[in-house]
C-alpha positions in Angstrom: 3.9 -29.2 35.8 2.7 -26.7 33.4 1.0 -28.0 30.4 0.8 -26.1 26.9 -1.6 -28.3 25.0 -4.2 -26.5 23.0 -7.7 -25.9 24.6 -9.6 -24.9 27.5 -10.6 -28.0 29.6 -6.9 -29.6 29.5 -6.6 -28.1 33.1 -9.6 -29.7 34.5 -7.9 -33.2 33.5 -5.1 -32.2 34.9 -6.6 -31.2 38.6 -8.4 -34.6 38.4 -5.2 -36.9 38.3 -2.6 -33.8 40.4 -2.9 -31.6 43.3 -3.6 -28.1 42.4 -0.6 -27.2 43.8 1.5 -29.4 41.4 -0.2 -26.7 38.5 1.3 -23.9 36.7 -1.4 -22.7 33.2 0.7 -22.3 30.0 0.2 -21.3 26.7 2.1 -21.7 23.5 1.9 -20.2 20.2 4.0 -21.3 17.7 3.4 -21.2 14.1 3.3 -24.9 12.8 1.2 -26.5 10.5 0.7 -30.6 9.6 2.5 -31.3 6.8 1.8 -35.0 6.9 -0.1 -37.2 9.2 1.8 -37.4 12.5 4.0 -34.8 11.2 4.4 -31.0 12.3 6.2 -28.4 10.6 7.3 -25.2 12.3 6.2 -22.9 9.3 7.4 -19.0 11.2 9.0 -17.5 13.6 6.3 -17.2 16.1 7.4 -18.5 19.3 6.1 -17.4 22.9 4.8 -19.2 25.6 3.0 -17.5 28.5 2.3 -19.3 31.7 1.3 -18.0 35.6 0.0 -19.5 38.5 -4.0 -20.3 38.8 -4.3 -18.0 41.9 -2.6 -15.1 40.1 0.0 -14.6 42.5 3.8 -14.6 41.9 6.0 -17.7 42.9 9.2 -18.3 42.9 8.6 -21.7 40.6 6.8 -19.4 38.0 9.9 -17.0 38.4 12.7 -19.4 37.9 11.2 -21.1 35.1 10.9 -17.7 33.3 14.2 -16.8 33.9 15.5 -20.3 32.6 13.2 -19.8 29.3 14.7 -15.8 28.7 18.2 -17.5 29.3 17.1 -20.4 26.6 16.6 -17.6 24.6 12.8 -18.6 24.3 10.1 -15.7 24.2 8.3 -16.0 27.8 5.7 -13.9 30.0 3.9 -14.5 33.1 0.3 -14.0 33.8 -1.6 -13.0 36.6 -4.5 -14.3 34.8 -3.5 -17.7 32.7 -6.9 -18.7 32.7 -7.9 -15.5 30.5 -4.7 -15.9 28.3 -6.7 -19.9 28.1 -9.6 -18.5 26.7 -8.4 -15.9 24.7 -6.3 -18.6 22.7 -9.5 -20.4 22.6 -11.3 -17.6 20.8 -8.6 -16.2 18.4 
């Protein structure tokens, strides 16, 4: 499962109601904005998600899902530290 909801504690959550193991991090930023109540508008072309595993380690889950993303034509990275690219989303 890899979750790309905004903020920092979403993870925490997680781990309370999954095993660890059942984690990938994710972020996502794509340029949106609400342009009525319940309703989100995709306003650019920004588009990326990056996502890694917790330890920092390569798997072959993290691998195959890039691979699937790049072949969907969607803009992807892995991290060897998602809970920095976490933060740094955060802060910016």
């Amino acid at each position: 499962m890899v979750s790309f909801q905004n903020g920092v504690l979403k993870d925490s959550f997680l781990t309370a109601a999954y095993h660890n193991a059942q984690l990938i991090g994710g972020v996502a930023y794509i340029a949106t904005t609400m342009s009525a109540p319940g309703v989100i508008t995709r306003t650019g072309p920004l588009r990326r998600l990056i996502f890694g595993e917790f330890t920092g380690r390569d798997s072959a889950r993290v691998e195959a899902f890039h691979t699937a993303c790049v072949a969907g034509g969607i803009n992807a990275e892995v991290s060897t530290d998602i809970r920095r690219e976490i933060w740094e989303k955060f802060v910016f």
